[in-house]
C-alpha positions as CSV (number, residue, x, y, z in Angstrom):
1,X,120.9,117.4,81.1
2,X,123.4,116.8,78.2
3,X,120.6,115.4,75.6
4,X,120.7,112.6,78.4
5,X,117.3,111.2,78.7
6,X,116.5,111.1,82.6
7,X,113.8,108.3,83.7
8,X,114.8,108.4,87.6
9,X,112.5,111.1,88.8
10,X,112.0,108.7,91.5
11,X,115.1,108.6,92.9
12,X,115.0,112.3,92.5
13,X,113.2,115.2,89.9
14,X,115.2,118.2,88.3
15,X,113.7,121.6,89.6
16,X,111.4,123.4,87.6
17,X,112.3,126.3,86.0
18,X,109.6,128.1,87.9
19,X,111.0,126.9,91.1
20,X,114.2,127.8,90.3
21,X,113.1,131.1,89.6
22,X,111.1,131.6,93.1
23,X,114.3,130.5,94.6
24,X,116.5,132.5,93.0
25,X,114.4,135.8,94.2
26,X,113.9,134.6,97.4
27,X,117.6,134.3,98.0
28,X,117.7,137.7,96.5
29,X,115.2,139.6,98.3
30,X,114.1,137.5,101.2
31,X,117.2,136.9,103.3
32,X,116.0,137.8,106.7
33,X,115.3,135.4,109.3
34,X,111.9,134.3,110.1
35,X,112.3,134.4,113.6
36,X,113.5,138.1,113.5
37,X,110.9,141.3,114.2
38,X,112.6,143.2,112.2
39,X,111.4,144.2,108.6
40,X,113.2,141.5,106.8
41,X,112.7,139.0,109.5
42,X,108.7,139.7,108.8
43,X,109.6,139.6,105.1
44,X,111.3,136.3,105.4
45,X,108.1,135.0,107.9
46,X,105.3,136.1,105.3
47,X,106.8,134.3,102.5
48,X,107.3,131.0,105.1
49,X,103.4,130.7,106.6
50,X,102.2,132.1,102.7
51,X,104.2,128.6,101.9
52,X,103.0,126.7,104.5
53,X,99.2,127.5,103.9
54,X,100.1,126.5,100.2
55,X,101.0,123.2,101.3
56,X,98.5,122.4,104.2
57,X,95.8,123.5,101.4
58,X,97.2,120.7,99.2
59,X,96.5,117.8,101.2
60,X,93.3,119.2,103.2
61,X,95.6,120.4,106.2
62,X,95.1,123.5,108.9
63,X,98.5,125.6,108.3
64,X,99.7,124.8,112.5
65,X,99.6,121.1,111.1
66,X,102.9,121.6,108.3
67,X,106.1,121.0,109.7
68,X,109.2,121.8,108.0
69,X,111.4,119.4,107.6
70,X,114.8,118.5,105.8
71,X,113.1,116.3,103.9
72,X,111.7,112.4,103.7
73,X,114.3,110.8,106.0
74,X,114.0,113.2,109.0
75,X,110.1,113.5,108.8
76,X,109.8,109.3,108.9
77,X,112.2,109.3,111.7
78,X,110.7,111.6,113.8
79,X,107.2,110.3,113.5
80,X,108.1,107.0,114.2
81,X,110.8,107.5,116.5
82,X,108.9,109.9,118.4
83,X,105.5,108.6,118.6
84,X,107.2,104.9,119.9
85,X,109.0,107.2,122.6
86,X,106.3,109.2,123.2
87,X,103.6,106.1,124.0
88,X,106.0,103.6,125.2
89,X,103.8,103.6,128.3
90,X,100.7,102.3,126.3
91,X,102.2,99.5,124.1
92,X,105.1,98.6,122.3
93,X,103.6,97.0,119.2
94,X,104.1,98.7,116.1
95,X,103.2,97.3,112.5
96,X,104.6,98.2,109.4
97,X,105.3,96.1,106.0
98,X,108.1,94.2,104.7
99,X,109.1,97.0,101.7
100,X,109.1,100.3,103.3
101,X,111.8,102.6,102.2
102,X,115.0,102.4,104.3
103,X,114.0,105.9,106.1
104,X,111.4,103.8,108.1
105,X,113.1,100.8,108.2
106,X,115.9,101.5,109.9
107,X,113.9,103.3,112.5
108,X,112.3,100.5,113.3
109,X,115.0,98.1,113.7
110,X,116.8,100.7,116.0
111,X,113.3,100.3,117.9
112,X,113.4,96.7,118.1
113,X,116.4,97.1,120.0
114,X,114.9,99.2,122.4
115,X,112.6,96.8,123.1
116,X,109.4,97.1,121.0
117,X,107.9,94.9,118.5
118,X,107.5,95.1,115.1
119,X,105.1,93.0,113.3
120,X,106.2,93.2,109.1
121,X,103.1,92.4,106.6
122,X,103.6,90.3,103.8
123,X,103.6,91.8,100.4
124,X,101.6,89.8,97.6
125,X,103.4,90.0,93.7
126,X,101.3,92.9,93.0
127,X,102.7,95.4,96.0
128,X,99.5,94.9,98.2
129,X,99.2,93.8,101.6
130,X,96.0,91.9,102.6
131,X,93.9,94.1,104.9
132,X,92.7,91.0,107.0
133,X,96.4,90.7,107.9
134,X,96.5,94.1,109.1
135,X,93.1,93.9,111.5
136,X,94.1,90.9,112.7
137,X,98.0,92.2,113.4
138,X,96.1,95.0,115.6
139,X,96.6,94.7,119.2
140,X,95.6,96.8,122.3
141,X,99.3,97.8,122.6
142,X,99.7,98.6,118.8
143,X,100.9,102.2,119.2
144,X,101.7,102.8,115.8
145,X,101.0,101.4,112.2
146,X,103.0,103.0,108.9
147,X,102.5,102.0,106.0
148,X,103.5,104.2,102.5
149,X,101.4,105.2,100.0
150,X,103.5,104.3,96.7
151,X,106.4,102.3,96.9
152,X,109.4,103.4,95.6
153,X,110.9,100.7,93.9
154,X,108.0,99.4,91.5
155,X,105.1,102.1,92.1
156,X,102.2,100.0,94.0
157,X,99.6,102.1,95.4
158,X,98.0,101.1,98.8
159,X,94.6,101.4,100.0
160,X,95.5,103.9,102.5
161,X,92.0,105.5,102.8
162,X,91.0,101.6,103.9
163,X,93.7,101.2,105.7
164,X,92.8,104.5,107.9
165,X,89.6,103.9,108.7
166,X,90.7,100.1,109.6
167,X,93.7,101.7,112.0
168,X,90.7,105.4,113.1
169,X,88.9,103.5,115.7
170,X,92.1,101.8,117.4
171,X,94.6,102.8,120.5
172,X,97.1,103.4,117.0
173,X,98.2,106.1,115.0
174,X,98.6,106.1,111.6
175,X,101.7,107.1,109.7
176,X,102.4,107.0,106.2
177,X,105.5,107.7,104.2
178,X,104.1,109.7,101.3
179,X,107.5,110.7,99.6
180,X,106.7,109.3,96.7
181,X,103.4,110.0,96.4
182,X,103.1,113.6,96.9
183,X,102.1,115.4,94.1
184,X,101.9,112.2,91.7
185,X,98.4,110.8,93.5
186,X,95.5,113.2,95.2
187,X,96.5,113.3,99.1
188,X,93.2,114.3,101.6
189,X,94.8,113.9,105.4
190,X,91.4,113.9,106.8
191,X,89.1,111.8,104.3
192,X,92.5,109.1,104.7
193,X,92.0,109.3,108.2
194,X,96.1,109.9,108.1
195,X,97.5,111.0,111.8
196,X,101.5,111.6,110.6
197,X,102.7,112.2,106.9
198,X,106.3,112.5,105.4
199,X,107.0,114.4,102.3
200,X,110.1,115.6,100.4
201,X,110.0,118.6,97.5
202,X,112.6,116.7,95.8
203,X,110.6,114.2,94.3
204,X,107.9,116.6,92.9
205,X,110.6,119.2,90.8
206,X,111.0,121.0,93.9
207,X,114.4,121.4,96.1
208,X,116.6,118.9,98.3
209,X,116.5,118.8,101.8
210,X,113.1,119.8,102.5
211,X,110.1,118.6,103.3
212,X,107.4,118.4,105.8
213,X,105.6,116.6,108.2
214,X,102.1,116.6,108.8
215,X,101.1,116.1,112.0
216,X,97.5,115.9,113.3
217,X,96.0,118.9,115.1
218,X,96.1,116.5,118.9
219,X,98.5,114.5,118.1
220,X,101.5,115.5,120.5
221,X,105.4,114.1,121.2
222,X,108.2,115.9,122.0
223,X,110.7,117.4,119.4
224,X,113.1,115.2,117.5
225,X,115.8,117.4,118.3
226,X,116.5,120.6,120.7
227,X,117.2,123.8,119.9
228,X,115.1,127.3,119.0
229,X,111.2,127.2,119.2
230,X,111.3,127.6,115.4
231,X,108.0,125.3,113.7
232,X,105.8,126.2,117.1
233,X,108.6,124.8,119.1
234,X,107.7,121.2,117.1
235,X,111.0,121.2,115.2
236,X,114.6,123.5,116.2
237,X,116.6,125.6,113.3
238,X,116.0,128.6,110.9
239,X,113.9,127.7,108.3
240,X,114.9,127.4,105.1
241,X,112.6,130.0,103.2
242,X,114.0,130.4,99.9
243,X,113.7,126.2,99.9
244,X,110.5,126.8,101.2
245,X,108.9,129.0,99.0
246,X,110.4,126.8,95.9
247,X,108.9,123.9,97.2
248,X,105.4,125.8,97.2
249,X,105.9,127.0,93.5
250,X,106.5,123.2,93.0
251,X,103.4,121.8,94.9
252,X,101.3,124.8,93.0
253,X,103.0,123.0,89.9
254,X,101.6,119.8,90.8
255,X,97.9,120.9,91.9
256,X,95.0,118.3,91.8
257,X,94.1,119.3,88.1
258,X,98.0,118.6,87.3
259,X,98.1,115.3,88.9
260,X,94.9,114.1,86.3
261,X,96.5,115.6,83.6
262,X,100.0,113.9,84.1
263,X,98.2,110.4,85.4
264,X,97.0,110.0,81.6
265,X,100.7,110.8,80.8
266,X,102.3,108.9,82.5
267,X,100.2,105.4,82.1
268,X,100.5,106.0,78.3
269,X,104.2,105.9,78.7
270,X,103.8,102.8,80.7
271,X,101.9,101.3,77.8
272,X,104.3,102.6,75.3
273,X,107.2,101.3,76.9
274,X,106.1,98.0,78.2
275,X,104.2,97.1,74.2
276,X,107.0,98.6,72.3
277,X,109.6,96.2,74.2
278,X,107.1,93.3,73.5
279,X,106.7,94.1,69.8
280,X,110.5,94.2,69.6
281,X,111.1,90.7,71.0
282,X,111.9,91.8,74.4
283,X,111.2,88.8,76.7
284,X,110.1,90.9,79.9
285,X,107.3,91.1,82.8
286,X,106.2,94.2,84.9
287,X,106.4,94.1,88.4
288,X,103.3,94.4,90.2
289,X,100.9,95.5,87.1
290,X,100.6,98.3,84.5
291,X,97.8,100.3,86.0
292,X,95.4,98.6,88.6
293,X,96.4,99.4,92.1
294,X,99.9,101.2,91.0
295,X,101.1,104.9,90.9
296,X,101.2,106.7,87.6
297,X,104.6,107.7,87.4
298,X,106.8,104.4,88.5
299,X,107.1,101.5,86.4
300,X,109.3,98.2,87.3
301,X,110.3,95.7,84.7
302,X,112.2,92.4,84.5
303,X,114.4,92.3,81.9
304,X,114.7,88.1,81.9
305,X,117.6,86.8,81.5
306,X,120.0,90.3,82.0
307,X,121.7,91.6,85.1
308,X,120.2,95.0,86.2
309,X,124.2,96.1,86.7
310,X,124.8,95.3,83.2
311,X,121.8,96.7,81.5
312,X,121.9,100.1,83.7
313,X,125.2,100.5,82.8
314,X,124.8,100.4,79.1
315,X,121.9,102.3,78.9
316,X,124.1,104.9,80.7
317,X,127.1,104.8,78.1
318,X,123.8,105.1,75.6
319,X,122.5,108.7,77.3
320,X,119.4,106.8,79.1
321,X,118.9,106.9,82.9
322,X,117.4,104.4,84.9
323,X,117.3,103.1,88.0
324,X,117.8,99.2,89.8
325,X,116.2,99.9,92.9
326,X,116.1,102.8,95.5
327,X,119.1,105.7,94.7
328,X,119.2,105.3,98.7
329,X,120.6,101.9,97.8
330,X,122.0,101.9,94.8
331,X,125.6,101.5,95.8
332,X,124.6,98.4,97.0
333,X,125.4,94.9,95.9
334,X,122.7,93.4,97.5
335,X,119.2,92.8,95.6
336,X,116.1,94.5,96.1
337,X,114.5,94.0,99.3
338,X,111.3,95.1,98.3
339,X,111.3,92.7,95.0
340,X,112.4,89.9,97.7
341,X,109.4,90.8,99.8
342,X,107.1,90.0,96.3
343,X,108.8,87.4,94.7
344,X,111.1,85.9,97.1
345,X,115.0,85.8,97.3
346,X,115.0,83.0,94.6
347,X,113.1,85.0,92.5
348,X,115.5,86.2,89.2
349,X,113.7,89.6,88.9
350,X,115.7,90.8,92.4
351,X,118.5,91.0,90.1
352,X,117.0,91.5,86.2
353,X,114.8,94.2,87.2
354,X,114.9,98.0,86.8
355,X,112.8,100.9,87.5
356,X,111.6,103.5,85.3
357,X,110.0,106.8,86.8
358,X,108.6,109.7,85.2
359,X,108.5,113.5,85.9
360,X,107.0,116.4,84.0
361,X,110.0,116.7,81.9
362,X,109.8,113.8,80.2
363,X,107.8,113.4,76.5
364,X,106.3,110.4,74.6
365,X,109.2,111.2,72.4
366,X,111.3,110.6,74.9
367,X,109.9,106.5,76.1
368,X,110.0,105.9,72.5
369,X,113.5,106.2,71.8
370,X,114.4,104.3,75.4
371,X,112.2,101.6,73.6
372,X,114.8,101.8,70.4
373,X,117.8,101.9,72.9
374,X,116.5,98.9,75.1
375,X,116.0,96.9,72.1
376,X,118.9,97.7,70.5
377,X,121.7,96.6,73.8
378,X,119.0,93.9,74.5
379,X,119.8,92.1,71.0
380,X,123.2,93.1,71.3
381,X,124.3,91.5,74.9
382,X,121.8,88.2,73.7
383,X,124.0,87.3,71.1
């Protein structure tokens, strides 16, 4: 990466070697089409359900419950878009919170307009929702609650397991949006009581545009889009199985054992990063906390006093990459919405804030010298 150091894994990773590797040889030697009977078709078929059990196995799954996808933004749309068509004839209520990523977002808002309701929970300054809110938002017509794991923007890590068994024993199903979760924090679909699960391997070192959907053995809507009977007739086109198998090397990458391993990472880069700035003379505050309740690998800071345009884009000209807010809204002028939904639009972090997300690449060596640079244009622009 040009001796660039690159701290916006969540806005997307760089592939694994060993992923690019399984790709590679895949596109080599498995170009048949998974549909086909012929020898390569069965080829091409064996390495897909070899994938897919790989991946069901990694979040406590039955392999007919994995379905391919393009990645993040097509899995949230279809279970959300789906299941609201699918029951409209039981309810119209749907709850969600007020700093989902854009992919279930919009969804909803293009719901509304159809006619059903959407009741947003508030978010408190450290990323949580209150699970009293959330009973007490449940209605007999509540089709449909989705909530993410770990926010995108500043790394806050719900309760989901609570959250499940609050949402088990109602008329709703239970969606989360796990994109940037997967493979950072251990996933169990069944202990989480989770009904419908987006993922995308290009968050975890894998590929772009894939990903999957999980989608509870019982739980039944009607395609997102027509076509081929490909995915058990749950979602149309030839599967992608060299993107496939990569994103199974990169899930095997990121096994349960992995994720311990890189949790004690990660936090110790938080720690070095955050008290380094401190010792320096950096005035600045995390958003959300350190380590209780957050994701390892996602850190959000408030720079006080310094435009997040101006500091991202001298870092940049210094070989250090960062991130304002979502990479799905970066081009944006407008400030965060999910720092809003903390801090309000008065707050100045919505505009003095950036993120800092770590992948396997990265080294202690590394958040050390972002600590010297930091300083270093912090001092500078203060003067």
């Amino acid at each position: 990466m040009n001796n660039k150091i690159y701290m916006d894994n969540a806005g997307t990773s760089p592939m694994a070697p060993e992923v690019i590797k399984t790709m590679t040889d895949a596109m080599t030697n498995v170009f048949g089409n998974a549909s086909a009977t012929n020898y390569y078709g069965r080829e091409a078929k064996r390495v897909l359900e070899n994938s897919r059990h790989v991946i069901a196995q990694s979040i406590n799954a039955d392999d007919k419950e994995i379905i391919f996808t393009s990645g993040g933004t097509e899995s949230d749309n279809t279970a959300i878009i789906q299941t609201a068509l699918a029951r409209q004839n039981e309810g119209k209520h749907i709850i969600s919170t007020k700093f989902e990523h854009e992919a279930v977002l919009r969804p909803l808002a293009r719901l509304e307009k159809m006619g059903f309701e959407v009741t947003y929970l508030d978010i408190d300054e450290n990323g949580q929702i209150n699970l009293d809110d959330l009973r007490n938002a449940i209605r007999p017509d509540t089709i449909l609650v989705t909530i993410m794991i770990v926010n995108n923007e500043v790394g806050s890590l719900a309760p989901i397991k609570e959250i499940g068994e609050i949402v088990a024993p109602t008329n709703a199903w239970f969606h989360t949006d796990a994109v940037q979760a997967y493979g950072e924090v251990p996933i169990d679909v069944k202990d989480m009581k989770i009904d419908l699960l987006s993922t995308s391997a290009h968050k975890l070192n894998g590929p772009k545009l894939i990903g999957f959907l999980y989608e509870r053995d019982g739980i039944d809507f009607p395609p997102f889009m027509l076509g081929g009977d490909q995915e058990l007739k749950r979602r149309p086109g030839t599967e992608n199985v060299p993107a496939i198998a990569g994103f199974a090397k990169a899930v095997e990458i990121h096994s349960n054992k992995a994720i311990l391993a890189n949790e004690e990472r990660y936090f110790n880069f938080k720690h070095t990063l955050v008290d380094g700035l401190k010792k320096n003379g950096i005035d600045i505050e995390v958003n959300g906390n350190i380590e209780d309740q957050m994701a390892p690998q996602v850190i959000s800071i408030w720079f006080k006093g310094i435009r997040n345009d101006v500091l991202l884009t001298n870092l940049d000209l210094a070989g250090v990459v960062g991130a304002a807010g979502s990479a799905c809204t970066a081009g944006s002028l407008d400030p965060s919405h999910v720092l809003i939904a903390m801090y309000g639009k008065d707050s100045p972090r919505v505009w003095e804030s950036l993120r800092f997300s770590f992948s396997i690449e990265n080294t202690i060596e590394e958040v050390r010298s972002v600590v010297d640079t930091l300083t270093k244009i912090i001092k500078r622009l203060n003067k």
